[in-house]
N, C-alpha and C positions, 0 to 999 in steps of 0.2 A: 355275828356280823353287826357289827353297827354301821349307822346309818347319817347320813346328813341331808336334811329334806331344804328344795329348793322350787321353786314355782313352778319350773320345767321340769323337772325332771328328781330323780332322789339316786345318791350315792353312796357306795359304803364300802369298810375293808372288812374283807373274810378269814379270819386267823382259823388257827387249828392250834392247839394246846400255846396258846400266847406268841405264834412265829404266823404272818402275814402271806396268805397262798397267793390272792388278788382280790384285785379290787370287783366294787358288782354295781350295776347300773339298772335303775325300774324306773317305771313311770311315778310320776307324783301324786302325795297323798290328796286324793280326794274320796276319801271316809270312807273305803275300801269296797268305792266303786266295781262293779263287774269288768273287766277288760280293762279300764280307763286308768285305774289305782293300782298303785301299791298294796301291798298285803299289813294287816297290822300288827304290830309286834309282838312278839309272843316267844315260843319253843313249840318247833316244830317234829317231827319223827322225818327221819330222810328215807325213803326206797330206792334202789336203783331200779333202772326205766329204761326202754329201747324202744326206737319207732324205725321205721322206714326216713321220716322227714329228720330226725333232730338224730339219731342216733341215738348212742348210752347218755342221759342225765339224770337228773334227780327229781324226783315228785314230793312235795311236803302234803305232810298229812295233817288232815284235820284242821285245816284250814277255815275259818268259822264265815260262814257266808258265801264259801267260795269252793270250786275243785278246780280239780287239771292245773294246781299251781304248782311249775317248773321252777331247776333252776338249768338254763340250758345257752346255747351261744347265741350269743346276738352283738351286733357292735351299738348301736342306736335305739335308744326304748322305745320312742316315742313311732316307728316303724316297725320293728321288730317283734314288740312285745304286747302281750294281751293282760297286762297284771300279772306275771314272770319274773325270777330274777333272773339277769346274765353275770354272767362271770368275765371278768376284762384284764388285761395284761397291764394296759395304761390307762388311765383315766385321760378321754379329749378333750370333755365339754359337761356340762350338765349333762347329764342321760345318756351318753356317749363314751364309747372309749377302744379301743383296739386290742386287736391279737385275741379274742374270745373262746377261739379254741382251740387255742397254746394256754389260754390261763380254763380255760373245762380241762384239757388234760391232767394239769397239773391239781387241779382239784380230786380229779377222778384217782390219781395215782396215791392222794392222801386218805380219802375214805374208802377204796376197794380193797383193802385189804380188811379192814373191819367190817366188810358187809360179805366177806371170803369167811370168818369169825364168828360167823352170824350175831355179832355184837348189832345192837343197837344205835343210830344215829341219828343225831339232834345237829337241827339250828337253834342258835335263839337268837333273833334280831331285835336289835334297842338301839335308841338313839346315843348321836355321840354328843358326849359331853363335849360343851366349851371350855378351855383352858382360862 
């Protein structure tokens, strides 16, 4: 995943072997804050996860300073999210964007079969380079 940080809010695209699942929407960095921040970059290990509230998403592990960090639907970070990624269809705005869980589906459909495999799965989130 890479990222692009902005005052309000931080964005990013989510590829899978070099082809673009969606886009992801979190709060902004402020020094990996509890609740308030973003998470900071690194490689993550992914679990699959199931609540009552969010349904099937993803829990990154090892998260340094932090737990219970999701990647699950939300359209708006800055409301939605507690230091979380969401997963978005469109980007709408800084920290915002639509269809969240048409693009978790479509995420979910790309990693359940590797976690069916009992393979092993990573994020690694870094910034985007400027052209």
């Amino acid at each position: 995943m890479k990222r692009t940080y902005f005052p309000e809010g931080t964005q990013g695209d989510l590829e899978w072997n070099g082809t673009l699942v969606c886009y992801t929407i979190e709060l902004p960095d402020l020094g990996n804050q509890r609740r308030i921040s973003c998470i900071p970059e690194g490689i993550y290990d992914l679990k699959a996860r199931e609540s009552l509230k969010l349904g099937w998403h993803l829990h990154l592990q090892n998260v340094p300073g932090r737990d219970l960090i999701l990647i699950h639907p939300a359209n708006d970070a800055r409301k939605e999210l507690l230091g979380c990624i969401a997963p978005v269809s469109q980007l709408t705005g800084i920290g915002r964007g639509s269809a969240s869980r048409a693009a978790m589906a479509k995420l979910k459909e790309v990693v359940l079969s590797c976690f069916e495999r009992e393979e092993e799965v990573r994020i690694q989130i870094t910034s985007k380079k400027e052209k």
